[in-house]
C-alpha positions as CSV (number, residue, x, y, z in Angstrom):
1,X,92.9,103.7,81.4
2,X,95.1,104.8,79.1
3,X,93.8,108.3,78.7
4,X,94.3,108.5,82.5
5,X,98.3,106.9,82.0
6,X,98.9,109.5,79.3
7,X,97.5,112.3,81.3
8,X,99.6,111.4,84.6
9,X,102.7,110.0,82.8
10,X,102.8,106.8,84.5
11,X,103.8,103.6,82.3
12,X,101.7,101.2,83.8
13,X,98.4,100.0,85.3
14,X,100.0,98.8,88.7
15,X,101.0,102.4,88.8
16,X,97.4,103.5,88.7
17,X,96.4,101.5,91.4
18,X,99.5,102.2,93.9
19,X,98.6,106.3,93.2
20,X,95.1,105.9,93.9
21,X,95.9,103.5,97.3
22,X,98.0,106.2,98.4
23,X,95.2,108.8,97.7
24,X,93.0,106.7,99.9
25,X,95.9,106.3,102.9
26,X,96.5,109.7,103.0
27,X,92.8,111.0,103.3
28,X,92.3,108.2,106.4
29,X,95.4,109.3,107.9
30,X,94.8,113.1,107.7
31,X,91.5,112.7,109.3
32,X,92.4,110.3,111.9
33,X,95.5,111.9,113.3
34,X,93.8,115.5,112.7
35,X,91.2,115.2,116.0
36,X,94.1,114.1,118.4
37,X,96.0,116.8,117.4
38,X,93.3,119.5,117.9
39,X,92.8,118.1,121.0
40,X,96.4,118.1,122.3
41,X,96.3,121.6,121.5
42,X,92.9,122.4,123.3
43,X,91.1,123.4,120.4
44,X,87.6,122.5,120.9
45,X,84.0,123.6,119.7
46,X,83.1,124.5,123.1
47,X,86.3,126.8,123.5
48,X,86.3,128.6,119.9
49,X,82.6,127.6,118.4
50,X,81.6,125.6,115.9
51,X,82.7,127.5,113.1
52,X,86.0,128.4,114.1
53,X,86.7,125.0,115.3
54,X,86.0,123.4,111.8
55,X,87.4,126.5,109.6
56,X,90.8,125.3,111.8
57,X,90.2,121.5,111.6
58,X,89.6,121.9,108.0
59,X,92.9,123.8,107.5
60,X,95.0,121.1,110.1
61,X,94.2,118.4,108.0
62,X,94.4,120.1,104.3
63,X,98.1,120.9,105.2
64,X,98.5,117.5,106.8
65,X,97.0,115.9,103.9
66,X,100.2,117.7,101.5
67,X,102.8,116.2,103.7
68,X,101.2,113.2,104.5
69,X,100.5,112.5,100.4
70,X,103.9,113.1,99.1
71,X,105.7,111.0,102.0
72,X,103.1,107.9,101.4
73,X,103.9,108.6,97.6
74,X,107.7,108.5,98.6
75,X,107.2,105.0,101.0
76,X,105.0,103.2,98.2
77,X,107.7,104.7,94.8
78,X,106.0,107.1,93.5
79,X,107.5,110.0,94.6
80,X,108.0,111.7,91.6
81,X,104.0,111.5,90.7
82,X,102.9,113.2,93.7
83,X,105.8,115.6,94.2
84,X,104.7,116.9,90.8
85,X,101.0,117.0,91.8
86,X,102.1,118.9,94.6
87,X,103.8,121.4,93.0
88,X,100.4,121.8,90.8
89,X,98.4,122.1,93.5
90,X,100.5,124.8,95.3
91,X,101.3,126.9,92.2
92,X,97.6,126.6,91.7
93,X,97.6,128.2,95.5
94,X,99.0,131.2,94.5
95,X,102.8,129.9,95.8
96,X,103.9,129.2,91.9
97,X,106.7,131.6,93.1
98,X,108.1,129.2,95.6
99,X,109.0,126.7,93.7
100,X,111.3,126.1,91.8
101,X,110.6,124.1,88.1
């Protein structure tokens, strides 16, 4: 555990445990709210094919996933952790140039 506190500069072990409960919230949410979306819009397998329908489905809910993980980070404090991932994760993207350090 403390490898993992020293390697995501958090101070504590409750800390640990919120990060990881938002990890989980965000993944159900994503995927929940991610089929009633693609329906609203008409985007089904039979109208654009299997592959076409997941390669969008998979891309709806990865982008969903980065909003949805930094505003559950924000609701449950830890903002800062999983602003900072994010900015990782996006710089790892190729969009280093949009953010600002």
């Amino acid at each position: 555990m403390e490898k993992l506190k020293e390697r995501w500069g958090i101070e504590n072990n409750w800390q640990i445990v919120v990060i990881l409960i938002v990890f989980a919230i965000t993944g159900s949410t994503a995927s929940y709210i991610g089929k009633p979306i693609l329906s609203y819009l008409n985007i089904t397998k039979e109208s654009f094919g299997t592959f076409i329908y997941w390669f969008i489905r998979i891309i709806l809910l990865f982008t969903m996933y980065q909003f949805l993980l930094v505003f559950f980070g924000w609701l449950l404090g830890q903002h800062k952790f999983f602003w900072n991932f994010e900015k990782k994760m996006l710089a790892r993207l190729g969009f280093k140039r949009y953010l600002d350090n």
